[in-house]
N, C-alpha and C positions, 0 to 999 in steps of 0.2 A: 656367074656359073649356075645361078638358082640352088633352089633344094636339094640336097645330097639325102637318101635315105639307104641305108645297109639292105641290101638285099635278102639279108636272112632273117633280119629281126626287126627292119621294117622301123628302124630307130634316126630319125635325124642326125648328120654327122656335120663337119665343118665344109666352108664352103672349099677349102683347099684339098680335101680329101676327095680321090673320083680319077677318070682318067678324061686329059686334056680332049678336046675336040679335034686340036689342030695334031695329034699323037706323031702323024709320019713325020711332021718337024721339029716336033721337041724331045718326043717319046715320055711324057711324064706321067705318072700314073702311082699315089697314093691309096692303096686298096684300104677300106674302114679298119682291117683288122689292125695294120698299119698305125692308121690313125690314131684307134683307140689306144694303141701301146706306147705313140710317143706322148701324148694327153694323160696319160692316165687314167684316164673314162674307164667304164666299165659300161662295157653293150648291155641292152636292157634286154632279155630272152622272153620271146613271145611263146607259150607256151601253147599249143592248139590242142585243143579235148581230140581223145581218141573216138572217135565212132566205134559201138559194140551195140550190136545188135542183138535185141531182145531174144535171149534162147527159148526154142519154142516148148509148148507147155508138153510133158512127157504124159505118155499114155499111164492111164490109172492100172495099181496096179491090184492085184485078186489075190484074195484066199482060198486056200483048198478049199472046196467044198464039204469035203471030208474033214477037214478041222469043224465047219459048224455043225456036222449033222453029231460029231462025238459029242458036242457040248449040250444035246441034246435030251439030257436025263438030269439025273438028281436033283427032281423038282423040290423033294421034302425040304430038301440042303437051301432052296433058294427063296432067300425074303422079299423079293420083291415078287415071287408068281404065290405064294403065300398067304402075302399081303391082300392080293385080286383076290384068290380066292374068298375071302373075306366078305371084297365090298359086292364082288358079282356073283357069287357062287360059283362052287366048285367046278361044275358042268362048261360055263361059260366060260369061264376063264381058263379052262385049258384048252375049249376051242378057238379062243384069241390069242392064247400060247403058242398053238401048232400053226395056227396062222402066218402070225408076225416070226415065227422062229424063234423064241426065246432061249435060250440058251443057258446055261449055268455056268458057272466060273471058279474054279481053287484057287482062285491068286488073292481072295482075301474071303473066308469064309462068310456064306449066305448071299454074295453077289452073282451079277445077272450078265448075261451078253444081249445087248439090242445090235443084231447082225443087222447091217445094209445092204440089200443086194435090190440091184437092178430089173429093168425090163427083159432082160436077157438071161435073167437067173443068174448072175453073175455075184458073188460075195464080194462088192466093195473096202467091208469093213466089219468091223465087230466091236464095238463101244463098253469097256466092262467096267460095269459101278455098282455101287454098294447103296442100298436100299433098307430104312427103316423098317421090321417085320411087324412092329404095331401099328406105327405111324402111318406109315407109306412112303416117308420122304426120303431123301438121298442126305445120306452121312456123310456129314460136312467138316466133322472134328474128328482126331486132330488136326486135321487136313481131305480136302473134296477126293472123296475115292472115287476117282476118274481113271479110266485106263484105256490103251488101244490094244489090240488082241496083237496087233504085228511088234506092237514096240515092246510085247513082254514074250515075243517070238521070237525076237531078235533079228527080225525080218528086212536086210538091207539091200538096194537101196529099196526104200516103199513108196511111190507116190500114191498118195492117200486121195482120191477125188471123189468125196463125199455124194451119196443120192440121198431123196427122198430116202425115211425109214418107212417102209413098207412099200415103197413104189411097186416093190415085186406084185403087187395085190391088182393095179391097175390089168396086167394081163389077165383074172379069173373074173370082173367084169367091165366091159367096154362102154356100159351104159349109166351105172349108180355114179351120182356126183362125189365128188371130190372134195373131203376138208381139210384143211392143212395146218396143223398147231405147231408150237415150240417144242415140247418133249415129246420123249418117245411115252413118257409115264400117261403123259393127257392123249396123246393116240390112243393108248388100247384102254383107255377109263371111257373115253369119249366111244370108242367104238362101243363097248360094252350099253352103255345106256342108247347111243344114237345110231343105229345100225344102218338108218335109211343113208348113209355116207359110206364113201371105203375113206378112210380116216390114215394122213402122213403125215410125219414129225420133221420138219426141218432140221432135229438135233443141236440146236444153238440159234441165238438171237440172230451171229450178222450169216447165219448160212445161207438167207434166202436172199436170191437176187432173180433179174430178170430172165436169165438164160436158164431156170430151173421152170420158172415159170414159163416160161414160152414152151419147155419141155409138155406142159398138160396141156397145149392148145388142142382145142379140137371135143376138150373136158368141160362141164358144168364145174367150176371151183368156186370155194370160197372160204376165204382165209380167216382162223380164227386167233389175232394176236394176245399175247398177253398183256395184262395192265402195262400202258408206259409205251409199247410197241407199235399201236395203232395207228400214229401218224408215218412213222415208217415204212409198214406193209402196205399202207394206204399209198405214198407213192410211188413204193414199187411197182405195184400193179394195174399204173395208170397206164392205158394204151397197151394193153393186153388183153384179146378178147376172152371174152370168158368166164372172166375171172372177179369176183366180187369182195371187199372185206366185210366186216361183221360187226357191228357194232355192240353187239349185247353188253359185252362186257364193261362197256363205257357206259353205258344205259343204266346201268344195274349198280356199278360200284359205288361203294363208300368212300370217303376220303382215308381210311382205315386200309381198307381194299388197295387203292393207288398208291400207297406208300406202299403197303408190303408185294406188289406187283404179281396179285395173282392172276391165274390163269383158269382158262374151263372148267379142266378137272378140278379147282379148288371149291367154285360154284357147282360145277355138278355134285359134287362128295355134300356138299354141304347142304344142297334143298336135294340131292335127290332126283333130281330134273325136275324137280316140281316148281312152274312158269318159267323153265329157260325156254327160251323159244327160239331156235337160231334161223 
């Protein structure tokens, strides 16, 4: 009678199991469920994946604008525009203030808002962290004071689809090139000394990919990673016109440097820009 296999589960059964050929003259016919009951077998269940298709990515969503323009003041209160004033002076630093939009924050006193907003004018996001007022670094004990403006808004559902920090700046000019670092603190240090750039913060190491970058085609860019990062940004931005990385910092660094994974502003702060040459 050859191979018998269960129709549902696709599992080999006995050869007496099945229905006869010759049926109109015998009429026999063992169906497997049959079989498997008088055997005591138990069917093997082929279980098939469900197919679900990838939900699509939901539209970003926006802050009032009016939420950043309140955060707007009480610069005295905020240590990290404080800080700046410090290393750029006062003047300059509240023109890269009103620039990038800086913000201030109550949700833990002397912190900052680094607002995101778009080519569109559009507020992405508002990133609020707490900043050394001597130092300049970000207060890391007892725990990294990291915050998002929507999740201490209570703002649900939020899809958060991060830009460039500062991208907004691309629209006031179309022709200065483009540098692109890790923090928003090394953007506006970097702009302060390097003006001949409009100077964006990727906001985090893995933020930068190639559809951000493909975003400044058409831009003179080039990318300035932190210690550790270089080979990274470096192939990101293979097969991107445009767009160039930067070695200085690998040029430059000590073996002191690449452990503690500084970055521009730590070599700017520290010569002053005296021989960085990017």
């Amino acid at each position: 009678m050859g191979i018998h296999l269960n129709n549902v589960t696709g599992e080999q059964v006995g050869d007496h199991a099945g229905r006869c050929d010759r049926e109109d003259s015998c009429g026999y016919h063992l169906r497997p469920s049959e079989y498997f009951q008088l055997t005591g077998k138990k069917p093997f269940r082929v279980t098939m994946p469900t197919y679900r298709p990838k939900p699509p990515t939901p539209e970003p969503s926006f802050i009032d604008a009016a939420v950043m323009r309140a955060s707007l003041a009480r610069y005295e209160q905020n240590n990290f525009c404080r800080w700046l004033c410090g290393v750029l002076g006062e003047e300059r630093a509240f023109e890269l203030k009103a620039l990038y939009q800086i913000g201030t924050s109550k949700h833990w006193a002397g912190s900052s808002v680094f607002w995101q907003i778009d080519t569109a004018n559009r507020v992405r996001g508002g990133k609020v962290m707490l900043y050394d007022v001597e130092t300049g670094r970000r207060v890391k004990e007892p725990f990294p004071h990291v915050n998002w403006v929507h999740r201490l808004m209570k703002i649900e559902p939020y899809h958060l689809r991060q830009c460039f920090f500062g991208e907004h700046l691309l629209t006031l000019d179309t022709v200065k090139p483009v540098a692109v670092v890790e923090s928003e603190k090394t953007a506006l240090v970097a702009s302060g000394f390097i003006p001949e750039f409009i100077w964006m913060a990727t906001a985090g190491k893995q933020n930068l990919n190639k559809e951000k970058l493909k975003s400044l085609q058409g831009r003179r860019v080039k990318l300035f990673p932190d210690l550790g990062a270089f080979e990274r940004w470096q192939s990101l931005s293979r097969g991107v016109a445009g767009v160039s990385v930067s070695d200085v910092l690998e040029r430059r660094a000590t073996d002191a440097d690449k452990a503690a994974g500084l970055d521009l502003a730590d070599f700017l702060l520290r010569e002053k820009r005296a021989g960085v040459t990017v």
